[in-house]
C-alpha positions in Angstrom: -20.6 7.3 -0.7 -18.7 10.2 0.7 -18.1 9.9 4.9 -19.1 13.0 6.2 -19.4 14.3 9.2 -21.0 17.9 10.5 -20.0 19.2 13.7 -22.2 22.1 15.5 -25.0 22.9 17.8 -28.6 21.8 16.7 -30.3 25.4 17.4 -27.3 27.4 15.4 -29.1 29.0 12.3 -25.5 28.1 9.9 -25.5 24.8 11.1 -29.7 24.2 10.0 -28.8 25.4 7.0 -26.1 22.9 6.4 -28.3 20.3 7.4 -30.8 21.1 5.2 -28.6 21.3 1.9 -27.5 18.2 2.4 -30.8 16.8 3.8 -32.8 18.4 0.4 -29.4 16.0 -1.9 -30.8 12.8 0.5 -26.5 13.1 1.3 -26.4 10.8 4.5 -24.1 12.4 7.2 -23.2 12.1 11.1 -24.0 14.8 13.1 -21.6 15.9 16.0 -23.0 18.0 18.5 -20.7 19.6 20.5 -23.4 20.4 23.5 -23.6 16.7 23.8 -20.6 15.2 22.9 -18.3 18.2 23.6 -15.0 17.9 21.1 -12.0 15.9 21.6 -8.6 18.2 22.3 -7.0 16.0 19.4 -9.4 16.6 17.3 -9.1 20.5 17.7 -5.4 20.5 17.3 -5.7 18.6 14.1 -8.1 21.2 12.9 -5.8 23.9 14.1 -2.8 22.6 12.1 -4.7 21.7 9.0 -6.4 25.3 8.8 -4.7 27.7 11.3 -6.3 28.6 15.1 -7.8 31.6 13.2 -10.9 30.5 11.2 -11.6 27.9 13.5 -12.1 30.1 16.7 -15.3 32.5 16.4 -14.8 35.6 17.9 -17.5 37.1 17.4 -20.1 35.1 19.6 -21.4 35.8 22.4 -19.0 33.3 24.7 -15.8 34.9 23.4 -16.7 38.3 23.6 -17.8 37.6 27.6 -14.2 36.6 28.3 -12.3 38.6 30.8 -10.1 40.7 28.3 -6.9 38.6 29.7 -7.9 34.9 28.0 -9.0 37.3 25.1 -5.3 38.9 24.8 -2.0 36.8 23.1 -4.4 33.7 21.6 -2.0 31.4 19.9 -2.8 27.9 18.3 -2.3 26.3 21.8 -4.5 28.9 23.8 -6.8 29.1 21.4 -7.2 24.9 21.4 -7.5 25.7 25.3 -10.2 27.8 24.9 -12.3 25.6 22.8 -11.9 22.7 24.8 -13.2 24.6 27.6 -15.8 26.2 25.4 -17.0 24.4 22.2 -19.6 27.0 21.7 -16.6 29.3 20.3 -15.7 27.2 17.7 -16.9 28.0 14.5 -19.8 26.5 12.6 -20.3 24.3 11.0 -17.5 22.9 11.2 -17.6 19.6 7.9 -15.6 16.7 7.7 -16.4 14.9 3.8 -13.5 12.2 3.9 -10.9 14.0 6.1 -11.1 17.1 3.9 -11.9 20.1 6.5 -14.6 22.7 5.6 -14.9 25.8 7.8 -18.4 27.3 7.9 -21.2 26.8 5.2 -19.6 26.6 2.1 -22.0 25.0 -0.2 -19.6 24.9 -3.2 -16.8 23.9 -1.5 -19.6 20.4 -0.2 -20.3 20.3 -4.1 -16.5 20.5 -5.2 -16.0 17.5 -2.8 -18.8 15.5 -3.5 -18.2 15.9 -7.2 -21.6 17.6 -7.5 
């Protein structure tokens, strides 16, 4: 059995949904929660060389956007690592782990292709 872990906040619609496909395939998984836990620095910067700061850092929610424009301006890997340390709601979601391979949002093929589904 694959290891997988999901990391997110319980009340994000994205993350649910992710839940629930791999809840309906009975696929056992851990659930991070970033409210509870928060989300280790390391972790973030492995993320961030692995995919880039870019799809891992929402910019579109609610937190980011309510930034004073200064944090908001020149975001490179190690600001933007900064600013979800501080803020774990601005990373994106969910955010899947299915043995050390990195999934970026709700990608339900990408789960499949993985689980050799």
């Amino acid at each position: 059995m694959a290891d997988i872990t999901l990391y997110g906040i319980p009340n994000c619609d994205t993350v649910k949904k992710t839940r629930a496909w791999f809840e309906k395939r009975q696929i056992p998984y851990s659930f991070h929660d970033y409210k509870k836990a928060g989300i280790e620095k390391e972790k973030l910067e492995l993320w961030v060389l692995e995919k880039g700061w870019e799809p891992i850092l929402n910019k579109r929610g609610t937190t980011f956007r309510q930034l004073p424009d200064v944090l908001k301006e020149d975001i490179d890997g190690d600001k933007a690592i900064m600013l979800m340390s501080a803020h774990p709601s601005m990373i994106k979601r969910p955010i899947v782990e299915i043995d050390g391979e990195l999934i970026v949002g709700y990608d339900s093929t990408a789960y499949e292709t993985l689980l050799g589904l």
